[in-house]
C-alpha positions in Angstrom: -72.8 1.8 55.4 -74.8 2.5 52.1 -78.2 2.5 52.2 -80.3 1.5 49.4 -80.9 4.8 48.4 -77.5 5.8 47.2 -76.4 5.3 43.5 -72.3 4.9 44.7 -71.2 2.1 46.7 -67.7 1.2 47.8 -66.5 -2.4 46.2 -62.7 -2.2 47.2 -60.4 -0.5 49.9 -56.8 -0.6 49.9 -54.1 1.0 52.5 -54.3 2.0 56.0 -54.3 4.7 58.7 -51.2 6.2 57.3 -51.2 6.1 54.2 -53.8 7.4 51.6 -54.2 3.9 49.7 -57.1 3.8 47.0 -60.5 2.6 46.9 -63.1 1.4 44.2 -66.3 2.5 43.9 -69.2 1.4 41.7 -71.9 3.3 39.9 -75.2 0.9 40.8 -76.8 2.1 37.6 -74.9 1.9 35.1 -72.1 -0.3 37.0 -69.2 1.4 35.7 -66.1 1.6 38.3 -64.0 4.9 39.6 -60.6 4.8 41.6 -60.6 7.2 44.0 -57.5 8.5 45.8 -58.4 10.7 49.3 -55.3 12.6 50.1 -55.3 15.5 52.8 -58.8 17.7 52.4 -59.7 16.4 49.2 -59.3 13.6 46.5 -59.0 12.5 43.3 -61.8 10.6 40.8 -61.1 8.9 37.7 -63.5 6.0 36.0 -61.4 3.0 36.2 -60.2 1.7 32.6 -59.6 -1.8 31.0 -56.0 -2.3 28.9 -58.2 -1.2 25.7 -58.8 2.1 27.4 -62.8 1.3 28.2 -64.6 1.6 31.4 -64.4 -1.3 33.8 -68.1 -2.5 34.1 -69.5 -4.5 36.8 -72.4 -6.4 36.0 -75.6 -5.4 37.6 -77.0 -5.8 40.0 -74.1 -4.8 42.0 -73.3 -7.8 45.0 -72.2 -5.7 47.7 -71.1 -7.3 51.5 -71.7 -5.2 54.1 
């Protein structure tokens, strides 16, 4: 659960128990996105990019569901 204190917050999860699957997470100041991988003891970070090679923006402020 995110409190209102912290700038990352989760937007998307994908995959399950047993697999590593992906999740999107969201800068709330600036509101660009990152895909992040978790595999074993660590993971993998990369700001997630549009077809013209920018960053994915969300608009702000972020809408999150709890």
């Amino acid at each position: 659960m995110a409190s209102q204190d912290d700038r990352f917050v989760r937007i998307y999860k994908q995959g399950g128990m047993f697999d590593a699957g992906f999740q999107i997470w969201a800068d709330k100041v600036t509101g660009v996105n990152y895909l992040v991988i978790p595999s074993g003891y660590g993971s993998s970070l990369t700001p997630l990019l549009n077809r013209d090679g920018t960053p994915v923006v969300s608009p702000l402020p972020l809408r999150v569901d709890e």
